[in-house]
C-alpha positions as CSV (number, residue, x, y, z in Angstrom):
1,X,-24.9,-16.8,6.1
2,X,-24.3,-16.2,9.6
3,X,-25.5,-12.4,11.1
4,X,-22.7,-11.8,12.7
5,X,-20.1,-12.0,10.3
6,X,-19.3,-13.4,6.9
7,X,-15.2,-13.4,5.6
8,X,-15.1,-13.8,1.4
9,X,-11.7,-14.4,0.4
10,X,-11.0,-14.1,-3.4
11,X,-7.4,-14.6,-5.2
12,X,-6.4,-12.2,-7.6
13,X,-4.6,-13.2,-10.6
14,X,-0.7,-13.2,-10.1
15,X,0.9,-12.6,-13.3
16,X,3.8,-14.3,-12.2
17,X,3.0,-17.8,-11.8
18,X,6.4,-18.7,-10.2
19,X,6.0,-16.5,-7.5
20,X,2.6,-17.5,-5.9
21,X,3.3,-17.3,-1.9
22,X,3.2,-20.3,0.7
23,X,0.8,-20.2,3.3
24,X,2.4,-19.6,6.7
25,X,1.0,-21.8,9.8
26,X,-1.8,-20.6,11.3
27,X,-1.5,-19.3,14.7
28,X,-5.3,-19.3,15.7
29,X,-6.0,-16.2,13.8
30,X,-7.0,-15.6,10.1
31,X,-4.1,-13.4,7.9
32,X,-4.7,-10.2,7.4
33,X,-2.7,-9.5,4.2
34,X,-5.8,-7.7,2.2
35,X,-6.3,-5.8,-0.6
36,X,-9.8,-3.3,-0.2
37,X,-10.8,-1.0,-2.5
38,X,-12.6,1.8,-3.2
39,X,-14.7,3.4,-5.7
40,X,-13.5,6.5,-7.4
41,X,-16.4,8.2,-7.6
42,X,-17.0,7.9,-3.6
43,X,-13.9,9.3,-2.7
44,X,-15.5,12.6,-1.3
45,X,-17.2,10.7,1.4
46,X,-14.0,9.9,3.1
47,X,-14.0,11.1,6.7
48,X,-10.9,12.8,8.2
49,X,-8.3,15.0,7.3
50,X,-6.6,14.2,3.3
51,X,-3.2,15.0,2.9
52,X,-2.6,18.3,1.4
53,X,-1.4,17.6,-2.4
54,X,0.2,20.5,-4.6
55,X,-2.0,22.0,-7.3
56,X,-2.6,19.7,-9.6
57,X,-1.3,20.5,-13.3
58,X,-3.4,21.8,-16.0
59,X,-3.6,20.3,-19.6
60,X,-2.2,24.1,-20.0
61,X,0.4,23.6,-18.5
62,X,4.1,24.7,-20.5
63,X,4.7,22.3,-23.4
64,X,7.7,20.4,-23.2
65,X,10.5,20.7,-25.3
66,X,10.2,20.3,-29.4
67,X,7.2,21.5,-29.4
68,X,5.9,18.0,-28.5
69,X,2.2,18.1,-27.0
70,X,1.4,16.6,-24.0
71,X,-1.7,14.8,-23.3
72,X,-3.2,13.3,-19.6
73,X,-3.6,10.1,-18.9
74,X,-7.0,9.5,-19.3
75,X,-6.9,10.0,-22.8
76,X,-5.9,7.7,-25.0
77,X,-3.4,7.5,-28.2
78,X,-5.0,7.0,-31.3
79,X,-6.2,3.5,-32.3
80,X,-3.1,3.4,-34.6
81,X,-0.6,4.5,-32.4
82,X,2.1,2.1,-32.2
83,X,3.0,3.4,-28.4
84,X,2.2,1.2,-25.6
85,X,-1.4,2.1,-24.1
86,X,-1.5,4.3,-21.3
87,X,-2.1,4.0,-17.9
88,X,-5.4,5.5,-17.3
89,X,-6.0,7.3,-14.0
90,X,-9.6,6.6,-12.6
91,X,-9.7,8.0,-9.3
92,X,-8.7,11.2,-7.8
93,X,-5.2,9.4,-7.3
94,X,-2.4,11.7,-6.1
95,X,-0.1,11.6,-9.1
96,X,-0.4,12.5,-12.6
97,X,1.0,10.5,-15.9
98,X,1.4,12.8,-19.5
99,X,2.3,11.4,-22.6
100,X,4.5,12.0,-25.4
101,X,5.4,10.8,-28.9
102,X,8.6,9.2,-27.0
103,X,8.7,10.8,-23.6
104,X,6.4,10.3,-20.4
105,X,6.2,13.1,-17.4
106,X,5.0,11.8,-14.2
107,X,4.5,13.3,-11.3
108,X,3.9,12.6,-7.2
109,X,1.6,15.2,-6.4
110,X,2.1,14.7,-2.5
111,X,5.5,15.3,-2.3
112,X,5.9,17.3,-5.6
113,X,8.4,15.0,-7.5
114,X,8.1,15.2,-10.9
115,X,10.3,12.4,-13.4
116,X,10.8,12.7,-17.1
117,X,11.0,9.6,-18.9
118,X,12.9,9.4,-22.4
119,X,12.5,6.3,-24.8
120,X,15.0,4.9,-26.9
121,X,15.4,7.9,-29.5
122,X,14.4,10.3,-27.6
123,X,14.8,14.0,-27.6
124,X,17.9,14.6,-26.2
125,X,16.8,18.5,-25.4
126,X,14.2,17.0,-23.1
127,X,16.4,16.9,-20.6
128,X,16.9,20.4,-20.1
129,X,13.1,21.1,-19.8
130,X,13.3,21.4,-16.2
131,X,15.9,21.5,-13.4
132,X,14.0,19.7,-11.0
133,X,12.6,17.1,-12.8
134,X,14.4,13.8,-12.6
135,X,15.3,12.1,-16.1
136,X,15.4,8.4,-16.1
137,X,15.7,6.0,-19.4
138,X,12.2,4.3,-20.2
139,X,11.5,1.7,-19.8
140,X,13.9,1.2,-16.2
141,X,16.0,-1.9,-16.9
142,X,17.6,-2.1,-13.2
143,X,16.5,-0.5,-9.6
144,X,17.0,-0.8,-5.8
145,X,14.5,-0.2,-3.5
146,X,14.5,0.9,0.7
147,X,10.4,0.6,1.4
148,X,8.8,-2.6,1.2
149,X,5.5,-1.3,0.2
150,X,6.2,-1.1,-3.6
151,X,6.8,-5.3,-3.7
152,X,3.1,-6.4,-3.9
153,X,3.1,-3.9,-6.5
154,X,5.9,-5.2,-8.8
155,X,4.8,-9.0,-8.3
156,X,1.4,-8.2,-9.7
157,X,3.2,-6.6,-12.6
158,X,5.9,-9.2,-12.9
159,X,8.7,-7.5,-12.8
160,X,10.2,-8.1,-9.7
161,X,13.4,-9.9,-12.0
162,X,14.7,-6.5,-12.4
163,X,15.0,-5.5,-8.4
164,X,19.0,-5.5,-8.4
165,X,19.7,-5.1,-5.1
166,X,18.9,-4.4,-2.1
167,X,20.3,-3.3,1.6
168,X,21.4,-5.5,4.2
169,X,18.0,-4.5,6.7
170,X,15.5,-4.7,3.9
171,X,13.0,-6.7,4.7
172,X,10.1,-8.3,3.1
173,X,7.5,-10.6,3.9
174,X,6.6,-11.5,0.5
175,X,7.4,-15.3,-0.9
176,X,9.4,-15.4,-3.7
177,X,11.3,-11.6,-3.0
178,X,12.8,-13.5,0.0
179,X,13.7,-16.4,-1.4
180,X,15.6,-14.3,-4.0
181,X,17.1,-12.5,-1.3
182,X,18.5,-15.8,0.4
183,X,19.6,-17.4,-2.4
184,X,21.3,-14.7,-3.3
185,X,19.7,-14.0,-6.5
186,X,19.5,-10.5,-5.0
187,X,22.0,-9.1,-3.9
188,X,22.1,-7.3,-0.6
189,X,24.5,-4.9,0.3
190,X,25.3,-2.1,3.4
191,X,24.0,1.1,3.0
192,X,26.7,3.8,4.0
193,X,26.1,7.6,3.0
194,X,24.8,7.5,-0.6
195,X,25.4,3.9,-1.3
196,X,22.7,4.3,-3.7
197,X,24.7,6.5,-5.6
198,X,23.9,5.7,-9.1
199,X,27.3,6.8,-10.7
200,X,28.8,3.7,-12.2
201,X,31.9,4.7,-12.4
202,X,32.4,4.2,-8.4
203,X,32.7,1.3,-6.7
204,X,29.7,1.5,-5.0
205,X,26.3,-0.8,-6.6
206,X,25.1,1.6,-9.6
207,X,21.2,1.3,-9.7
208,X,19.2,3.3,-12.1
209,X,16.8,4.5,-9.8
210,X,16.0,3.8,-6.3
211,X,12.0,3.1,-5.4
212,X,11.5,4.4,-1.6
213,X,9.0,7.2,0.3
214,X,9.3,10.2,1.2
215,X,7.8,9.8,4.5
216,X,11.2,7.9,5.8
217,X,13.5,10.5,7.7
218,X,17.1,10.3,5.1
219,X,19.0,12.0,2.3
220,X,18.1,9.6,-0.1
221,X,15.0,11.6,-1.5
222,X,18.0,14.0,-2.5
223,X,19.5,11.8,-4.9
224,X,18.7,12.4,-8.6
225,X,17.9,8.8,-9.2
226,X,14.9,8.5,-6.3
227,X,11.8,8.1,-7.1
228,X,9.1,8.6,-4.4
229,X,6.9,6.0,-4.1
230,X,3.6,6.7,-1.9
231,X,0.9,4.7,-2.3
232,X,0.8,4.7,1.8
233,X,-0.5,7.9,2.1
234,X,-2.7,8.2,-0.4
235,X,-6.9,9.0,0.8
236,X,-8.9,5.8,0.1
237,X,-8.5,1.9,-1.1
238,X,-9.0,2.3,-4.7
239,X,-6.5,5.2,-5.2
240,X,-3.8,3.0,-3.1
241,X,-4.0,0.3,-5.4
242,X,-4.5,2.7,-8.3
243,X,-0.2,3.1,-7.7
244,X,0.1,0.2,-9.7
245,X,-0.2,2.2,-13.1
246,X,2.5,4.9,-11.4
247,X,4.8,2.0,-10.9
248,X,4.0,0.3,-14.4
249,X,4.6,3.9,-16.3
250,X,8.7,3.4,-15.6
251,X,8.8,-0.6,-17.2
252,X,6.4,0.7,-19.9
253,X,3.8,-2.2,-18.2
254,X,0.9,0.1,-18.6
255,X,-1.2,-1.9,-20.3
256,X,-0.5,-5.1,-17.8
257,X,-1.5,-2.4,-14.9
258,X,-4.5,-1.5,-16.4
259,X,-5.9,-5.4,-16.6
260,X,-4.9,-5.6,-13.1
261,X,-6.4,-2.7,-11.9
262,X,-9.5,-2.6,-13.8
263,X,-10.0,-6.8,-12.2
264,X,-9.4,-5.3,-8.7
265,X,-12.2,-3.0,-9.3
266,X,-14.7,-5.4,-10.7
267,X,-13.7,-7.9,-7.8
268,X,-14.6,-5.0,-5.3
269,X,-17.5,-3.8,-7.1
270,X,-19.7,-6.7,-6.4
271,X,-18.3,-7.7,-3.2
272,X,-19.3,-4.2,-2.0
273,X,-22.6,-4.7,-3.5
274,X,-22.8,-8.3,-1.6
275,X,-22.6,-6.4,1.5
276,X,-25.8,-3.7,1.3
277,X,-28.2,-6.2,1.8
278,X,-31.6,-5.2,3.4
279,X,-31.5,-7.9,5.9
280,X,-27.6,-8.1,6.6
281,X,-26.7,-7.5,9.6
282,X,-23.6,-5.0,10.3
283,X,-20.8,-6.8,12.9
284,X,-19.0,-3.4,14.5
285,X,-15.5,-3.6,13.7
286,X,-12.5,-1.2,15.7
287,X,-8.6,-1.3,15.2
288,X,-7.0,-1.0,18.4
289,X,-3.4,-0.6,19.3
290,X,-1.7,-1.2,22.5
291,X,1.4,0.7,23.6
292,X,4.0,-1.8,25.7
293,X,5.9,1.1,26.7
294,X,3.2,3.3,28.1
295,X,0.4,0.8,28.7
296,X,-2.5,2.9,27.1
297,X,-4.8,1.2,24.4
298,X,-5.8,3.4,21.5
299,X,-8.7,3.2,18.7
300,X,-7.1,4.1,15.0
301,X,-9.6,7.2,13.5
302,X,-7.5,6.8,10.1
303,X,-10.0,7.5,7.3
304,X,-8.2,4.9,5.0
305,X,-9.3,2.1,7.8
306,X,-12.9,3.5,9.0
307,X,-13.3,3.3,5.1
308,X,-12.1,-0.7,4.5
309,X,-14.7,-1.6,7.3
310,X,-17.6,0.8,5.9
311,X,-17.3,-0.4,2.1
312,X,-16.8,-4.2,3.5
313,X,-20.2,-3.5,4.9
314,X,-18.9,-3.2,8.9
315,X,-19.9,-1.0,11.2
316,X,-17.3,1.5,12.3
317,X,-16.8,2.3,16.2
318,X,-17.6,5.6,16.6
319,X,-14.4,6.6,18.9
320,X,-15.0,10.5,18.5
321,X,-17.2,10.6,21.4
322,X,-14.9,8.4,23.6
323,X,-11.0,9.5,25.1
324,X,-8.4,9.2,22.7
325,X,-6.7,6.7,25.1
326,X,-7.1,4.3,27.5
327,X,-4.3,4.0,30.5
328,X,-4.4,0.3,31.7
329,X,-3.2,1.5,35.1
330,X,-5.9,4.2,36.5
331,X,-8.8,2.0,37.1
332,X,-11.4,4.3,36.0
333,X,-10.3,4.1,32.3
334,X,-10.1,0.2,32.5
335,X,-13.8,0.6,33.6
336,X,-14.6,2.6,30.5
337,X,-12.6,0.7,28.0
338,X,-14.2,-2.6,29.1
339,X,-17.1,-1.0,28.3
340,X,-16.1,0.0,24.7
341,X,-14.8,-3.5,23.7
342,X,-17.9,-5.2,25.2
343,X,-20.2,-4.0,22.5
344,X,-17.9,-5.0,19.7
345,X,-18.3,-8.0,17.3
346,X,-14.4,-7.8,15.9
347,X,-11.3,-6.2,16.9
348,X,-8.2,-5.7,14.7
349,X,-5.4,-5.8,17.1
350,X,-2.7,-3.5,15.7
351,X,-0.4,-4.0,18.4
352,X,3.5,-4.2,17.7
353,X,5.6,-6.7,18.5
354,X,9.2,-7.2,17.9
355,X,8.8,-11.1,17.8
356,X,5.6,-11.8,16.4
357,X,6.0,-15.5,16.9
358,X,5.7,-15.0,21.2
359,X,2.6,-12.2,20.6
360,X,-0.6,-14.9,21.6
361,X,-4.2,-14.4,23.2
362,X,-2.7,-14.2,26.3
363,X,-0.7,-11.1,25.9
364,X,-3.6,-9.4,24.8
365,X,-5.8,-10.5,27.4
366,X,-2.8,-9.4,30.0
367,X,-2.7,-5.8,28.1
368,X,-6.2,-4.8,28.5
369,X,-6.7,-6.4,31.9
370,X,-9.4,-8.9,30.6
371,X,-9.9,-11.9,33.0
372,X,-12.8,-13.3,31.8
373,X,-13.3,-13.8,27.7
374,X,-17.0,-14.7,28.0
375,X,-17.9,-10.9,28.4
376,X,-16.6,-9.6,25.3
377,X,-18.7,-10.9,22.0
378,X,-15.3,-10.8,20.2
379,X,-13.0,-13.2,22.1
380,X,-16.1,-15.1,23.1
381,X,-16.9,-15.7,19.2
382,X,-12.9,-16.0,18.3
383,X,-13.1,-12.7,15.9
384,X,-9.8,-11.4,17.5
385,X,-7.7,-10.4,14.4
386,X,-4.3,-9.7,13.8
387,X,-1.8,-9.2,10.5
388,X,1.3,-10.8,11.0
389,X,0.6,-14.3,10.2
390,X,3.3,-13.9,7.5
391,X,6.8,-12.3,8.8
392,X,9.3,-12.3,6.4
393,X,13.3,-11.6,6.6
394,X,14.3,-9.2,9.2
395,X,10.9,-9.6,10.8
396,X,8.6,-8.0,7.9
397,X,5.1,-8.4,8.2
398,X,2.4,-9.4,5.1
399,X,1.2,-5.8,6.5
400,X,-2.9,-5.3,6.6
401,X,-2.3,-2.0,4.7
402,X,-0.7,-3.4,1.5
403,X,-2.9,-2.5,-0.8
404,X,-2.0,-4.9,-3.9
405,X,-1.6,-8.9,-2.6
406,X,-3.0,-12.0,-3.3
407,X,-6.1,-12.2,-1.5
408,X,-9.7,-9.8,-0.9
409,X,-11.4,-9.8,2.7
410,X,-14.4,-8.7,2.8
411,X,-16.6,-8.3,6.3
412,X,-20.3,-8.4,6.0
């Protein structure tokens, strides 16, 4: 095993078996389209700022309507329920999911959504429980979606058949979603005002609910029929990926989520035992980002990143104690930077480009003033990584940061 560094890929199971995705030529670097995780009971040890969640709820919280109880997630129904099991929450994800005899209440404890779900025969009265709570039928039969983060998430549950639409600048780097979109299979349409209106009685597409994030400047978190998907901005791996079971909850695929999530964690498990080894030696990683506009490199500090490299068994850059940037025009910070990348085994270039296809070695060797590769471990050995090996429709990447896709990196 070499001590510098070691790559394990492993495929995780795609219940879809019709929608397993090409490889893409190979530009000279390896694809970054990863899934890392984390385990829930280290989720304290994450290192910078978590974003601020509303109080969680209480099991005390008001009982719904009917006098129905409500129970949380991690427990179960009784062994002779005839309900479909629920999705368990392991970690200290940032949603919630409450069970009832024929409703479900979940809620997105970032961004305070909270969506009441009513099954066939449902209490009707349950829908005045709470004015701002969004009622939806369960299980979803149709939807739309405007972020592309929730697709690795609903081809691992299979259900990407039901996406009904979708606008004319979606774009998506996954396989078989584009395909679909092509073909015409899905439908796209222009998004003008409140196109994703769901009142059927307009002309306009009439979608039960529409899967986006909150963290995208519109109106369309306004709509009754959004639901706020944010698996993005959630504190470590394992939570991320722990959004399946929030996804699954509204197509009453709990049970599927819970296979998938509980693999993900056994996969992770003892490929982060694999890499605490006495004798393995710790390549030191950075993710570094280069501005075209301004000409300044930076190093990322995101906790969610420092902690893929740590639990991969990396060794993180320890940019605190450096300048935030680096401006490729004042030679004094060229001298410094130079300096920085000289002692590093692999860098993640981050660096956007609008054409993917023209971003090569050269560029970045132009960016950071680098004339000879010999002095810099990480071009030298060929460990210069980026994530856009796959680009989908209107230029989507198979993004490093998806946190549920078909294959496990692991540095070492």
């Amino acid at each position: 095993m070499s001590p510098i560094l070691r790559i394990c890929i492993l495929f995780v199971l795609f219940w879809n078996d019709k929608c397993i995705n090409s490889s893409a030529s190979l530009r000279g670097v390896p694809e970054w389209d990863l899934l890392f995780q984390k385990k829930s009971n280290q989720h304290q040890s994450f290192s910078g700022s978590p974003p601020i969640h509303p109080p969680r709820p209480g099991i005390s919280n008001p009982l719904p309507p009917g006098g129905l109880s409500k129970s949380p997630s991690s427990k179960l129904p009784p062994s002779n329920s005839e309900h479909t099991p629920l999705a368990v929450v392991d970690s200290d994800a940032a949603f919630t999911l409450y069970h009832g005899r024929n409703f479900k209440v979940i809620q997105n404890l970032i961004f305070n959504f909270s969506y009441l779900l009513i099954q066939q025969g449902g209490d009707p009265g349950a829908r005045d429980w709470n004015v701002n709570i969004s009622v939806f039928q369960d299980p979803l039969v149709n939807f739309t979606l405007n972020t592309n983060s929730v697709v690795g998430f609903l081809e691992l549950l299979g259900c990407a058949s039901k996406l009904r639409g979708v606008p004319a600048t979606f774009g998506s780097a996954s396989t078989c979603v584009s395909q679909l979109i092509v073909q015409g299979t899905i439908p796209t349409f222009e998004l003008e005002g409140d196109l994703f209106d769901h009142d059927s009685s307009t002309a306009k597409p009439a979608f039960q609910a529409l899967l986006g994030s909150s963290n995208e400047e519109s109106n369309l978190q306004n709509q009754s029929n959004f639901i706020s998907f944010d698996a993005w901005s959630d504190r470590g791996p394992l939570q991320r990926a722990e959004w399946i079971k929030f996804l699954a909850s509204f197509f009453d695929m709990e049970e599927r989520a819970n296979d998938v999530y509980n693999k993900i964690q056994s996969n992770y498990q003892c490929l982060n035992a694999s890499s605490k080894g006495i004798n393995i030696s710790k390549p030191s990683v950075a993710w570094m980002t280069y501005s075209m506009a301004s000409g300044i490199w930076t190093f990322s500090k995101e906790s969610f990143k420092l902690q893929l490299i740590s639990d991969a068994g990396g060794l993180n850059l320890d940019s605190y104690n450096m300048p935030s940037y680096f401006n490729m025009s004042i030679q004094s910070d060229v001298d410094v930077f130079h300096s920085v990348i000289s002692s590093l085994d692999v860098v993640i270039d981050e660096t956007h480009s609008t054409d993917p296809s023209e971003y090569t070695l050269d560029n970045v060797l132009a960016s950071a003033n680098i004339t000879d590769s010999s002095n810099f471990s990480f071009l030298a050995n060929k460990r210069l990584w980026r994530y856009d090996k796959r680009v989908g429709i209107n230029n989507a990447l198979g993004q490093i940061l998806s946190p549920c896709r078909n294959t496990l990196v692991i540095l070492g």
